[in-house]
N, C-alpha and C positions, 0 to 999 in steps of 0.2 A: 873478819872478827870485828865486833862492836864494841867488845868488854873484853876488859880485862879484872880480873879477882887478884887479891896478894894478901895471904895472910901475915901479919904483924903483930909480933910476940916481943915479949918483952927480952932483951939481952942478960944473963947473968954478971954481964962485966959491966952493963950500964947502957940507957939508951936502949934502942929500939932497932929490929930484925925485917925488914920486909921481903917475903918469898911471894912471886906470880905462883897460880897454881897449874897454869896450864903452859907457861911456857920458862925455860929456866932463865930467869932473872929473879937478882939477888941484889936488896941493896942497905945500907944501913944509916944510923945516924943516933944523934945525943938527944933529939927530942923529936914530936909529933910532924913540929910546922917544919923542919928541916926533912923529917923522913918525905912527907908527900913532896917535897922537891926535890927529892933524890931518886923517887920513885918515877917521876915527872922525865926527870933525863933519862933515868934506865931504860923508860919505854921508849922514845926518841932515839935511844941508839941503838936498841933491841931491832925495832923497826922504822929503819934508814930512811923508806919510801914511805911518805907521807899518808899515800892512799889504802896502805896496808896499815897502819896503826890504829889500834883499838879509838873509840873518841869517848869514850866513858873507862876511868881509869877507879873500881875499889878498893878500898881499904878496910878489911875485916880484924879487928884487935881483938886477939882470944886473951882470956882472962884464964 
């Protein structure tokens, strides 16, 4: 895998949702610059082995 996609919606309790679409990770946070480093570690621990992780990581924010 190359890529990874995460759709990023907005929370009705505040802050921001990020869901992968192709594999289930889930991660969240209070603002934009905090969600991509959150997303940043979910992939790193999603996939342990370096050689297996995506090296292009998306963020698609539906409105």
């Amino acid at each position: 895998m190359t890529e990874i996609l995460f759709l990023v919606e907005e929370d009705a309790e505040g802050g921001f949702v990020a869901t992968a679409v192709s594999d289930y990770i889930v991660t969240q946070a209070d603002d934009l610059d905090s969600l991509r480093e959150n997303v940043r570690d979910a992939v790193q621990c999603h996939f342990e082995d370096a050689s297996a992780r995506p090296k292009v990581i998306r963020l698609h924010l539906s409105r």
